[in-house]
TORSE-505659 format. One record per atom (N, C-alpha, C): residue number from 1; atom name; y, x, z. Coordinates in steps of 0.001 Angstrom, whole numbers, plus 500000, padded with zeros to 6 digits. Layout:
BEGIN
{num=NUM	atome=CA	Y=Y	X=X	Z=Z}
...
***
This chain:
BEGIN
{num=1	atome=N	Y=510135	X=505349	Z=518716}
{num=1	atome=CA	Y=508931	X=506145	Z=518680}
{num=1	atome=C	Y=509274	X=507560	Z=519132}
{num=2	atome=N	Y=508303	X=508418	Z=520232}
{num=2	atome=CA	Y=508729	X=509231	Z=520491}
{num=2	atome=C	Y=508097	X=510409	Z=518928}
{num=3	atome=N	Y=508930	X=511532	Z=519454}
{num=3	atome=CA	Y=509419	X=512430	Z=518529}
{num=3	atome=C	Y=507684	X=513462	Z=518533}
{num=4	atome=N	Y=507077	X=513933	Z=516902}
{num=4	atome=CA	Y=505761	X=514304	Z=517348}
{num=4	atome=C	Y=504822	X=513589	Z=517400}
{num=5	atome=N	Y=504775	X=512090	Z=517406}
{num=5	atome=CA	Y=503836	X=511455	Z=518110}
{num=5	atome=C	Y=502967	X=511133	Z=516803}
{num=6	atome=N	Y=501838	X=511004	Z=516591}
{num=6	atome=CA	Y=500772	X=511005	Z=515092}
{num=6	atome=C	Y=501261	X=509206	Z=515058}
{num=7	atome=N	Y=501233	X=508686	Z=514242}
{num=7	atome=CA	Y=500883	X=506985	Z=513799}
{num=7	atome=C	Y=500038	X=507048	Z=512543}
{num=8	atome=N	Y=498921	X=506160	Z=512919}
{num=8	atome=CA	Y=497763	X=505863	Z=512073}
{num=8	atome=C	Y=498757	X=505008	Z=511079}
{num=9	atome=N	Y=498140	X=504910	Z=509798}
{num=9	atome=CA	Y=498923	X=504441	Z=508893}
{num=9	atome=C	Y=498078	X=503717	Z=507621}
{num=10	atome=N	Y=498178	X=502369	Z=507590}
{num=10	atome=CA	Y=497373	X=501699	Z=506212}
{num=10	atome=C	Y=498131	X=500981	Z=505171}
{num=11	atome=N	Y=497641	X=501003	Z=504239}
{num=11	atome=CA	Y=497872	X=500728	Z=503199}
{num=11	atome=C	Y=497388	X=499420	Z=503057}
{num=12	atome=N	Y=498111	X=498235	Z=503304}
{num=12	atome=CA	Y=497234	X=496867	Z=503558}
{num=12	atome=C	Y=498634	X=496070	Z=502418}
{num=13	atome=N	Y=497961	X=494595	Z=502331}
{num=13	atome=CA	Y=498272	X=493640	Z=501516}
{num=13	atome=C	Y=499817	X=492784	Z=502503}
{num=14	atome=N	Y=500671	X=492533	Z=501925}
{num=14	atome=CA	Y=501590	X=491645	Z=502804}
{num=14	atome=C	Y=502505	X=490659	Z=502478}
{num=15	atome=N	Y=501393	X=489292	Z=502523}
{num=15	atome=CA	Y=502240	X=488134	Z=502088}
{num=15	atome=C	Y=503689	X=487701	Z=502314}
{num=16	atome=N	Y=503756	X=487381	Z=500875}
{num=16	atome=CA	Y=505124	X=487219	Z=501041}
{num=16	atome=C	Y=505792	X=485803	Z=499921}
{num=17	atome=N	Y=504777	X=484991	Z=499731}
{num=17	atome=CA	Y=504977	X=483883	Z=498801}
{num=17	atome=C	Y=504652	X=482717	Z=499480}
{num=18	atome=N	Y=505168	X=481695	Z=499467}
{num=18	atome=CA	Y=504967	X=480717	Z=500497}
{num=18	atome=C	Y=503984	X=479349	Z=499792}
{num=19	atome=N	Y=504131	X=478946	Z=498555}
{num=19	atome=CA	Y=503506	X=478348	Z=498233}
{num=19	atome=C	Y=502326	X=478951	Z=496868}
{num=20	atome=N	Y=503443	X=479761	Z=496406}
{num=20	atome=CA	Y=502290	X=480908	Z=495473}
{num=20	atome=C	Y=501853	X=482108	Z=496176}
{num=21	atome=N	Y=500211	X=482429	Z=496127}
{num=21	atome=CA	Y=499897	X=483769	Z=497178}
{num=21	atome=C	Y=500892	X=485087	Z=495964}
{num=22	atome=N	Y=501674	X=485460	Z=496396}
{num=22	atome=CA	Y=502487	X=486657	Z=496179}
{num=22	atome=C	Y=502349	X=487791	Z=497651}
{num=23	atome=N	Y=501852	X=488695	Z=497099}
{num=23	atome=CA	Y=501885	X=490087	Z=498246}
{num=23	atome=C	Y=502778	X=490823	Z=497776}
{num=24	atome=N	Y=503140	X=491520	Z=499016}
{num=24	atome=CA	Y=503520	X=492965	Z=498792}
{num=24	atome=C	Y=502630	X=494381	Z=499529}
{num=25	atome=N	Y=502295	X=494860	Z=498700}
{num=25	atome=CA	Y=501499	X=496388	Z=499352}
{num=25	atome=C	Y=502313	X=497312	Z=500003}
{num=26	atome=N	Y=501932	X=497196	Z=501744}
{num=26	atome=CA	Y=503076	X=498027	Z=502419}
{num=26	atome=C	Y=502134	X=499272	Z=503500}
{num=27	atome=N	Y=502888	X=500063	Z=503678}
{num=27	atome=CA	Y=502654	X=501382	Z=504609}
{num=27	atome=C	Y=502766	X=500296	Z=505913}
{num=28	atome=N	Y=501763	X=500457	Z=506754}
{num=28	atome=CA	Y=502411	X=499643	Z=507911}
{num=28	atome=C	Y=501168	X=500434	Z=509211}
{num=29	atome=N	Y=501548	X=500550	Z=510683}
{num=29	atome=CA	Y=501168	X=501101	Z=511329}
{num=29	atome=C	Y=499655	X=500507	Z=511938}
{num=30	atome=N	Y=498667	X=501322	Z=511991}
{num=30	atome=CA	Y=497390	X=499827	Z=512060}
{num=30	atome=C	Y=497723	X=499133	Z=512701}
{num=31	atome=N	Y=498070	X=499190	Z=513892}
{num=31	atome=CA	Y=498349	X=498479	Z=515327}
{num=31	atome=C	Y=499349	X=497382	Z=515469}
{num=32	atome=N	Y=500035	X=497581	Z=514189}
{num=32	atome=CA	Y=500567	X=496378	Z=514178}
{num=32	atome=C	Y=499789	X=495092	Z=512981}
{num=33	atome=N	Y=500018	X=493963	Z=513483}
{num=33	atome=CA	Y=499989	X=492377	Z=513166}
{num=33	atome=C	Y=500069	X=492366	Z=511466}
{num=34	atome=N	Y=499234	X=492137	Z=510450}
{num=34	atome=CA	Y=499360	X=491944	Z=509245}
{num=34	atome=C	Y=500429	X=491783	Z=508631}
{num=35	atome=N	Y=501549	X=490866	Z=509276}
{num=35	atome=CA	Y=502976	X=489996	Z=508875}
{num=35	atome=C	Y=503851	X=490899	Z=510233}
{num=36	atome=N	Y=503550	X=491653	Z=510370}
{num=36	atome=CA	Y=503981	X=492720	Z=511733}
{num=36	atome=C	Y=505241	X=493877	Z=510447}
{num=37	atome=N	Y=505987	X=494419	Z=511064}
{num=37	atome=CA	Y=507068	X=495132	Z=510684}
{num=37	atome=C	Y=506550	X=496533	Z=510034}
{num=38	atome=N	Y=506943	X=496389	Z=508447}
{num=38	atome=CA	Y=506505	X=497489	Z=508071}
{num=38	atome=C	Y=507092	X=498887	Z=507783}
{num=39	atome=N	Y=506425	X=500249	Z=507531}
{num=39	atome=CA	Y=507124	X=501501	Z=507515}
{num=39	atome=C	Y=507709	X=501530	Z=505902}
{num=40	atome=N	Y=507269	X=501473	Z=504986}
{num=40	atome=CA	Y=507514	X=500946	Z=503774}
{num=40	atome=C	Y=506999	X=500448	Z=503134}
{num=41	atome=N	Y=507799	X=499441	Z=501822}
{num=41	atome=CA	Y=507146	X=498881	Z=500526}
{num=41	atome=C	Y=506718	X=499523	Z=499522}
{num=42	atome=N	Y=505365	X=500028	Z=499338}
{num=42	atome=CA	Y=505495	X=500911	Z=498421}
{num=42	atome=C	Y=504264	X=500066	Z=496895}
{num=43	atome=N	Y=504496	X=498686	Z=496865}
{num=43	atome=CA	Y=504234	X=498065	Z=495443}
{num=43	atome=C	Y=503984	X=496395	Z=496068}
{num=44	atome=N	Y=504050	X=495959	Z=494549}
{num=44	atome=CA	Y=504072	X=494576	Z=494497}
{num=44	atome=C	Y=502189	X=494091	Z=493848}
{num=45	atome=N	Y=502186	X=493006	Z=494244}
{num=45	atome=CA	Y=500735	X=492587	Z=493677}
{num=45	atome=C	Y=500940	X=491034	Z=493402}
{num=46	atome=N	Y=500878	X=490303	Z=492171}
{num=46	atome=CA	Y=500362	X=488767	Z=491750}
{num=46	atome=C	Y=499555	X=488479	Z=491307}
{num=47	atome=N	Y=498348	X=488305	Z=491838}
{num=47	atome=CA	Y=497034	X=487886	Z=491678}
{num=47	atome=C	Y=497340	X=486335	Z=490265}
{num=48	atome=N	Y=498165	X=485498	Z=490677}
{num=48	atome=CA	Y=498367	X=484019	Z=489817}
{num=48	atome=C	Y=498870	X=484833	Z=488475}
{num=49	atome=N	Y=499999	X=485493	Z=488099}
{num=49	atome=CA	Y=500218	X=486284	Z=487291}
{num=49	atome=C	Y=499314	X=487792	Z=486585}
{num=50	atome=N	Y=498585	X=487718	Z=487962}
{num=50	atome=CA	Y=498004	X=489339	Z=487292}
{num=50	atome=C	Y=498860	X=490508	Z=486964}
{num=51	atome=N	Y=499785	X=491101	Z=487503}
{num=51	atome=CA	Y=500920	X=491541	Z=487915}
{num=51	atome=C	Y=500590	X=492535	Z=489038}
{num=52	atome=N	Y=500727	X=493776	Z=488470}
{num=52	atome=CA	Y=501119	X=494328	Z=489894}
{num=52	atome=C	Y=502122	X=495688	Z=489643}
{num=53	atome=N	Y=503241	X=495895	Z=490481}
{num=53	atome=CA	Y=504386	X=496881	Z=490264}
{num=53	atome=C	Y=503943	X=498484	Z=491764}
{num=54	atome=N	Y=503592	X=499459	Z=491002}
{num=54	atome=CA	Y=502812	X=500291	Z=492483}
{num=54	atome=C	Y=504449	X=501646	Z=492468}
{num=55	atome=N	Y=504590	X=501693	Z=493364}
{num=55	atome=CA	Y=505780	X=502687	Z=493592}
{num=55	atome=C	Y=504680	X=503924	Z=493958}
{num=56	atome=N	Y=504273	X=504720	Z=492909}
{num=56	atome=CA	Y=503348	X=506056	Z=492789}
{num=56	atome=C	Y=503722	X=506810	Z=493578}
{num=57	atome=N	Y=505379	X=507313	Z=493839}
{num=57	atome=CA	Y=505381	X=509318	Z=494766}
{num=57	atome=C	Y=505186	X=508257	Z=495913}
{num=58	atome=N	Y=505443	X=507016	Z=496025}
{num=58	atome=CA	Y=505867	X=506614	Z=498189}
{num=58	atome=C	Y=504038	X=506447	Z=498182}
{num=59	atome=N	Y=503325	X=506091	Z=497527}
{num=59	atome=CA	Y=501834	X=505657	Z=497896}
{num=59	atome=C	Y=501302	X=507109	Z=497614}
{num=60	atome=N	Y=501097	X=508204	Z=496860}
{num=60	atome=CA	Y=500965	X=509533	Z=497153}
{num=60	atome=C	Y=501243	X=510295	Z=497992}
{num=61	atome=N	Y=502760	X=509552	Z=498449}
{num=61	atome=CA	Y=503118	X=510748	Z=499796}
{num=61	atome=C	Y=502302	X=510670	Z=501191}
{num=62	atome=N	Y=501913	X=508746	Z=501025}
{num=62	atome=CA	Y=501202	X=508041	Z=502245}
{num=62	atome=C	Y=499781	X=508698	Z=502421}
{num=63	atome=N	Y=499208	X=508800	Z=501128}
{num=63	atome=CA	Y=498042	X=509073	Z=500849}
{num=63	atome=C	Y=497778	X=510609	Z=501326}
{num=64	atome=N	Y=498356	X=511362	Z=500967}
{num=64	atome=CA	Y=498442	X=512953	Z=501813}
{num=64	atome=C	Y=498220	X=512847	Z=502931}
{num=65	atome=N	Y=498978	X=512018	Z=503543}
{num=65	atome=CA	Y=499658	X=511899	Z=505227}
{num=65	atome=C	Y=498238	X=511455	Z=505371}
{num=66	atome=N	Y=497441	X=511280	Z=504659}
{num=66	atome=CA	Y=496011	X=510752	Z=506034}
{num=66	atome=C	Y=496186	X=508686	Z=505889}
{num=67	atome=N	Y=496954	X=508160	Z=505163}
{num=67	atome=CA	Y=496928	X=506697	Z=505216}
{num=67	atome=C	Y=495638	X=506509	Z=504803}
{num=68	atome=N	Y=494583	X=504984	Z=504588}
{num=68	atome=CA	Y=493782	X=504833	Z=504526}
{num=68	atome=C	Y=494204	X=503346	Z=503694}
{num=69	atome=N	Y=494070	X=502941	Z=502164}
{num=69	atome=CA	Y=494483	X=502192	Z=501971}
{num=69	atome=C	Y=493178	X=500921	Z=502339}
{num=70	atome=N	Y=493185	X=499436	Z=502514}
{num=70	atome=CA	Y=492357	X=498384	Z=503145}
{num=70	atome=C	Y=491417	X=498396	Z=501553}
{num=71	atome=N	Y=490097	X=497792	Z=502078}
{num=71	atome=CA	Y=489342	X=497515	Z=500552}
{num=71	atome=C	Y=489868	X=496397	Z=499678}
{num=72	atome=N	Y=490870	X=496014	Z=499471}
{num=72	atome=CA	Y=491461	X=494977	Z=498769}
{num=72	atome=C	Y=492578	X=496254	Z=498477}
{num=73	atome=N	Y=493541	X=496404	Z=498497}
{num=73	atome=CA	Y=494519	X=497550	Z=498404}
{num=73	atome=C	Y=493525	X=498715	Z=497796}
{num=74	atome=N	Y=492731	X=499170	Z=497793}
{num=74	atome=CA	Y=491867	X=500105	Z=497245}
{num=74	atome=C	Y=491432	X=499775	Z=495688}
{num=75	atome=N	Y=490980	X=498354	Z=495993}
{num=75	atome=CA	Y=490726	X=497784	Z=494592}
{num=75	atome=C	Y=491561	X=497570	Z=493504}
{num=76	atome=N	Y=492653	X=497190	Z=494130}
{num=76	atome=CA	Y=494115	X=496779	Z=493684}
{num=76	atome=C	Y=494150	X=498323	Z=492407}
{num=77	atome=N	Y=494520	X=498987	Z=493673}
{num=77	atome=CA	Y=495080	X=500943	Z=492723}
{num=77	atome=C	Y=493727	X=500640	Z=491616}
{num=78	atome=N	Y=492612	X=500844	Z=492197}
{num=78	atome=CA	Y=491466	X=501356	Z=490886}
{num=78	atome=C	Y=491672	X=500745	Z=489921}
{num=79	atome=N	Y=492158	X=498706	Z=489715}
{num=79	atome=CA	Y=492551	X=498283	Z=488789}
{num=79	atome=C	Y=493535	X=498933	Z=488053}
{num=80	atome=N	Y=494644	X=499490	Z=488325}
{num=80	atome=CA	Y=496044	X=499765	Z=487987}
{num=80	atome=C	Y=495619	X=501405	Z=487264}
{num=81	atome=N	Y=494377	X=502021	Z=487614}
{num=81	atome=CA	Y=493982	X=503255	Z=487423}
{num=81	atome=C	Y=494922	X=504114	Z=488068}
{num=82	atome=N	Y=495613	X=504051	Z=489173}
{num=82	atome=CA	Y=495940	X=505054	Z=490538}
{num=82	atome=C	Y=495381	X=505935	Z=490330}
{num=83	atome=N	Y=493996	X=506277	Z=490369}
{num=83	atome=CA	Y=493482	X=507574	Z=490728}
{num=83	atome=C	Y=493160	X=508216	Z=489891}
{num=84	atome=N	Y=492861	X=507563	Z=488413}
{num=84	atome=CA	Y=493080	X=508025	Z=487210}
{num=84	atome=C	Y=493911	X=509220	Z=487153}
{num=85	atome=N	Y=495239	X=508418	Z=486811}
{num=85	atome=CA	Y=496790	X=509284	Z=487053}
{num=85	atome=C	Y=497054	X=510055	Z=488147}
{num=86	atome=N	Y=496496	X=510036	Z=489719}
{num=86	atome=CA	Y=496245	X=510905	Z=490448}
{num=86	atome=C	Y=495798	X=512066	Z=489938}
{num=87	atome=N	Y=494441	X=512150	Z=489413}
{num=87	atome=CA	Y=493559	X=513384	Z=489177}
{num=87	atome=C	Y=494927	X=513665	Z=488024}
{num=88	atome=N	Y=494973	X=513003	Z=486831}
{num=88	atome=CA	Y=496074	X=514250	Z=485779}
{num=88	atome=C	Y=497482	X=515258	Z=486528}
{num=89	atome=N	Y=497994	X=514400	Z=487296}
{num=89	atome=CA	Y=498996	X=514835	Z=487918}
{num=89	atome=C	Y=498423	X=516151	Z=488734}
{num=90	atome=N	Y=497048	X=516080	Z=489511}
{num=90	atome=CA	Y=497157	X=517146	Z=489929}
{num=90	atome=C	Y=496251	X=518245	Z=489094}
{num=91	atome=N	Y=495775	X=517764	Z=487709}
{num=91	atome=CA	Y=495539	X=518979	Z=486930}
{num=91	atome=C	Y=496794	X=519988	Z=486558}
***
C-alpha cells in the first residue's frame, strides 16, 4: 500500500467455524471479499454459545479512524453495551 493513501475501513463479521457458525469481528478494508485478508482482529462473537470476547482500545482506535462498523457488528457492541462504556470512558 502506498504511503498516505486513506483505506475505507469496516467493522464486519468473519467466519471462522466450519461446522458451528463461530465469527470473528475484524477491521478489514471494504474492498476486500468478506473471507478476504484482514487489518485486525479486534473481538470474537458465538451466537450457539452467546459469547462474545470485544478487544475495546483496537475497536475504539478503529472507530476514531472513521471505521463504520456493518448492522450486525453494530448490534453485536449495543448487546455487549460498547457504547455504554464508550460514553463513561469519555466522561
Amino acid at each position: 500500500m502506498k504511503r498516505g493513501m486513506f483505506v475505507m475501513v469496516k467493522l464486519r463479521l468473519k467466519r471462522c467455524g466450519r461446522k458451528q457458525p463461530v465469527y470473528r469481528i475484524v477491521a478489514i478494508d471494504v474492498r476486500s471479499r468478506r473471507e478476504g485478508r484482514d487489518l485486525q482482529k479486534v473481538g470474537f462473537y458465538d451466537p450457539i454459545k452467546n459469547q462474545t470476547c470485544l478487544n475495546v482500545p483496537a475497536i475504539l482506535y478503529f472507530l476514531e479512524k472513521g471505521a463504520q462498523p456493518t448492522r450486525t457488528v453494530y448490534d453485536i457492541l449495543r448487546k455487549a453495551e460498547f457504547f455504554k462504556e464508550k460514553e463513561r470512558t469519555l466522561s
